[in-house]
ZADRENSE-498732 format. One record per residue (C-alpha): residue number from 1; y, z, x; residue in one letter. Coordinates in steps of 0.1 Angstrom, whole numbers. Layout:
+-----+-------+-------+-------+------+
|  nr | north |    up |  east | rest |
+-----+-------+-------+-------+------+
| NUM |     Y |     Z |     X |    A |
...
+-----+-------+-------+-------+------+
This chain:
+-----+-------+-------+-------+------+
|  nr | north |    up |  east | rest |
+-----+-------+-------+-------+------+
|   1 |  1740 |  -584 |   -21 |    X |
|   2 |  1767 |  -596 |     1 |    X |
|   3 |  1770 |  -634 |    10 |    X |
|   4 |  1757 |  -623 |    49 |    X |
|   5 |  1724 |  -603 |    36 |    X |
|   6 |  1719 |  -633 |    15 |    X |
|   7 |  1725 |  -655 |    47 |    X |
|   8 |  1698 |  -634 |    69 |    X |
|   9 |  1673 |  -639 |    44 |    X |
|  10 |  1676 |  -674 |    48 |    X |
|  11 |  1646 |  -691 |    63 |    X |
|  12 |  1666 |  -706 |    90 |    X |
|  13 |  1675 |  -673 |   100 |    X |
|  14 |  1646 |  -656 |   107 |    X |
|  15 |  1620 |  -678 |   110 |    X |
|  16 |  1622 |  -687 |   148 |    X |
|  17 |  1623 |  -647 |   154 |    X |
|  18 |  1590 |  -645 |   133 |    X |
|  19 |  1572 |  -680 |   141 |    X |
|  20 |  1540 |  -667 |   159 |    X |
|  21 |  1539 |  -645 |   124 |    X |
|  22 |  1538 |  -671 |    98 |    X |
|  23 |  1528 |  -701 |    93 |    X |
|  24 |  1536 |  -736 |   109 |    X |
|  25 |  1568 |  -749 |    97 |    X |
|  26 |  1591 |  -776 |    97 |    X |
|  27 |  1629 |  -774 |    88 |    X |
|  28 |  1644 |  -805 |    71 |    X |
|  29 |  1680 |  -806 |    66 |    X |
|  30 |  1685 |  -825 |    35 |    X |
|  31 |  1711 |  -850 |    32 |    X |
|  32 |  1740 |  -856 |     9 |    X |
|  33 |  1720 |  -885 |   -15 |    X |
|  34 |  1688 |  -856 |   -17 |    X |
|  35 |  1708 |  -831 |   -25 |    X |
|  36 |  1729 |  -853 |   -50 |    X |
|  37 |  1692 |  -863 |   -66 |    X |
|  38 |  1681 |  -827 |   -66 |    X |
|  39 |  1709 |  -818 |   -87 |    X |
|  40 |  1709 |  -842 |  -111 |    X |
|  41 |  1697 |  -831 |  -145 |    X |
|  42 |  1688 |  -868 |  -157 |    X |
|  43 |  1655 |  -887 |  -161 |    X |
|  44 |  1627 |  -875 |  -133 |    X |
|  45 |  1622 |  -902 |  -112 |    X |
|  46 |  1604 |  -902 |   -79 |    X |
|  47 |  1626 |  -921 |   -50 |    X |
|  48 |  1613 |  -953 |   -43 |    X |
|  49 |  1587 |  -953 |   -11 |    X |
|  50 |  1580 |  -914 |   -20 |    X |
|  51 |  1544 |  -926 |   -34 |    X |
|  52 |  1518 |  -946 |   -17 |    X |
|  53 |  1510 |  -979 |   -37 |    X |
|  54 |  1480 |  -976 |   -56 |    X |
|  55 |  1451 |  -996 |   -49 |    X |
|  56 |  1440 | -1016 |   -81 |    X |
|  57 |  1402 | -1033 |   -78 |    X |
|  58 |  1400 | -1065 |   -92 |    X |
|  59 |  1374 | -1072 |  -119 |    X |
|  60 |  1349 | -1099 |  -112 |    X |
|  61 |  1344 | -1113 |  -145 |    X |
|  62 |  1368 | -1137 |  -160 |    X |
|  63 |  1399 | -1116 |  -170 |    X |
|  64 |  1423 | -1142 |  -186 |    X |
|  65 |  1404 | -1130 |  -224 |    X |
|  66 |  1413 | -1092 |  -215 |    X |
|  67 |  1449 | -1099 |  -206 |    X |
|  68 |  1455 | -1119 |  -239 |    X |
|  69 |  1444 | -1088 |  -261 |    X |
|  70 |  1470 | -1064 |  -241 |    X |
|  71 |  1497 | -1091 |  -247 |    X |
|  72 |  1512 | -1073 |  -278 |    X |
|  73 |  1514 | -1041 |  -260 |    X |
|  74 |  1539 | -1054 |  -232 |    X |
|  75 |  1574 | -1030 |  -229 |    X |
|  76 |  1603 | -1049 |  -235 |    X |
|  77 |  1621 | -1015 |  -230 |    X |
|  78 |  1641 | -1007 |  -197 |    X |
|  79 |  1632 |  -994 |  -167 |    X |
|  80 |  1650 |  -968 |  -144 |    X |
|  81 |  1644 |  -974 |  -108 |    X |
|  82 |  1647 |  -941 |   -87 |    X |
|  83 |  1672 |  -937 |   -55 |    X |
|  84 |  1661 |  -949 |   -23 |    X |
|  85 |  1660 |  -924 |     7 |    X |
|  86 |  1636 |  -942 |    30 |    X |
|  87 |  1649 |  -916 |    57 |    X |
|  88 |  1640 |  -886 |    42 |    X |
|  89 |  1607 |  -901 |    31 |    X |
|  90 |  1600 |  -907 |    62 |    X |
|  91 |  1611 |  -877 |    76 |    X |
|  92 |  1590 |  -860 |    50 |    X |
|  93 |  1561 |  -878 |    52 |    X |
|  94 |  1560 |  -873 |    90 |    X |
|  95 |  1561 |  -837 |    89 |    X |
|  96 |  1530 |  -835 |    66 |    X |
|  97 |  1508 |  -853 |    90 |    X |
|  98 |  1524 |  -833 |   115 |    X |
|  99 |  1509 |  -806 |    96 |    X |
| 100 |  1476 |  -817 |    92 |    X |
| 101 |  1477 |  -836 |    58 |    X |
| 102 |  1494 |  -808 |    33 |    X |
| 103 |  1524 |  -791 |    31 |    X |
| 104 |  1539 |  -762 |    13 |    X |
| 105 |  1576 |  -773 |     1 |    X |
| 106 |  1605 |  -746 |     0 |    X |
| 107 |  1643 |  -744 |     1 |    X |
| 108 |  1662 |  -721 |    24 |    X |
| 109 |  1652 |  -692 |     1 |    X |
| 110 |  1628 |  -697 |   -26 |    X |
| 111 |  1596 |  -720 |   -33 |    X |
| 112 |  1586 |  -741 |   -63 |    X |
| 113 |  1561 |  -719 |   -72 |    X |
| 114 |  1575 |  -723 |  -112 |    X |
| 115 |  1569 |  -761 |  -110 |    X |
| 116 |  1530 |  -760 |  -103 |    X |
| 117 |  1522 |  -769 |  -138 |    X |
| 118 |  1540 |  -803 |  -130 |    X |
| 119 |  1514 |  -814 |   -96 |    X |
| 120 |  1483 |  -832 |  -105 |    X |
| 121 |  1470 |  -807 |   -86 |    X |
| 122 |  1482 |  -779 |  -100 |    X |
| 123 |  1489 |  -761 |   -70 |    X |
| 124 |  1518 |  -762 |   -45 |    X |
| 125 |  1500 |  -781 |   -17 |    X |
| 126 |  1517 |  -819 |   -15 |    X |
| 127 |  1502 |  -846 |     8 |    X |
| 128 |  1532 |  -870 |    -1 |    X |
| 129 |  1569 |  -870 |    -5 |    X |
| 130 |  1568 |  -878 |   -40 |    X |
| 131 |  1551 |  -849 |   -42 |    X |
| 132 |  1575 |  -823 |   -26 |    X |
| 133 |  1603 |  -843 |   -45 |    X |
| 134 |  1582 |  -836 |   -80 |    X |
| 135 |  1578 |  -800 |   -73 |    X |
| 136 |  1613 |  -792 |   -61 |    X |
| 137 |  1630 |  -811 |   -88 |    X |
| 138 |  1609 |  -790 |  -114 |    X |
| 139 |  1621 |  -759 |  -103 |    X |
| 140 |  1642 |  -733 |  -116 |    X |
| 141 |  1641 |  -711 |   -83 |    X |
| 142 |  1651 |  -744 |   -62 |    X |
| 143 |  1677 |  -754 |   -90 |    X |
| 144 |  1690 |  -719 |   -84 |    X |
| 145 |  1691 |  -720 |   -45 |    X |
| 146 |  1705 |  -754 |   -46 |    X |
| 147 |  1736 |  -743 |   -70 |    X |
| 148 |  1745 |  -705 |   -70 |    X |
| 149 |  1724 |  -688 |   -40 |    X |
| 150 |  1745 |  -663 |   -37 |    X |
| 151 |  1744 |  -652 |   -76 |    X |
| 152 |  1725 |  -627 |   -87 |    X |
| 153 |  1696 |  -640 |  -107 |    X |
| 154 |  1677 |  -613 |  -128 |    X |
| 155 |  1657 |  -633 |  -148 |    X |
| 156 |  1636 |  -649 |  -115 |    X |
| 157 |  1603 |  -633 |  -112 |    X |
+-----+-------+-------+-------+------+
């Protein structure tokens, strides 16, 4: 394929032409610091903010005997803090609820749809950021449009 057929497939290309055809969407451009943590190859790590805080209930017994027992276990390890992109979090975030709730995460060309084993869910539907950022970073076919779109890639099914 030339670069230009590879260009009119993009989703930007054809979706306003076929928008009463397909479903809602919502085109985020990503930035310089996403596409930098796309690409990297190093430990996954979900931005900060990308998650909402869990909720923890509070026992009502007396809990100073059950932390004593879990003392032993404490890390003394490091930790890796992920990037923050409060923007884009936002950004994404917004555009889910502007969708009712769920969204279905793709690049320009290709979806995740080789990273589903990696959602708690299973599936391809994210309510959060952290979850479009866990299924796009897992993917091949978004690894591949974010690097060499324009190579051919036989081995994509």
């Amino acid at each position: 394929m030339k670069v230009n057929d590879v260009m009119a497939c993009s989703f930007p290309s054809w979706y306003e032409k076929f928008k009463k055809c397909t479903i809602k969407s919502i085109v985020i451009p990503l930035t310089t610091d996403v596409l930098a943590y796309m690409q990297d190859n190093g430990t996954l790590v979900l931005p900060e903010g990308s998650q909402p805080e869990p909720e923890y209930r509070t026992n009502t017994e007396d809990e100073s005997d059950a932390y004593e027992d879990w003392e032993h276990c404490r890390t003394t390890g490091t930790s890796v803090e992920g990037p923050k992109l409060e923007e884009f979090n936002a950004k994404v975030n917004d555009a889910i609820k502007k969708l009712g709730g769920s969204a279905f995460p793709k690049l320009n060309w290709s979806s995740p749809k080789d990273a589903s084993w990696i959602a708690l869910n299973k599936s391809l539907r994210c309510s959060t950021a952290g979850d479009v950022y866990l299924l796009l970073k897992s993917s091949n076919f978004v690894a591949h449009d974010l690097t060499s779109p324009f190579k051919v890639n036989y081995e994509r099914k």
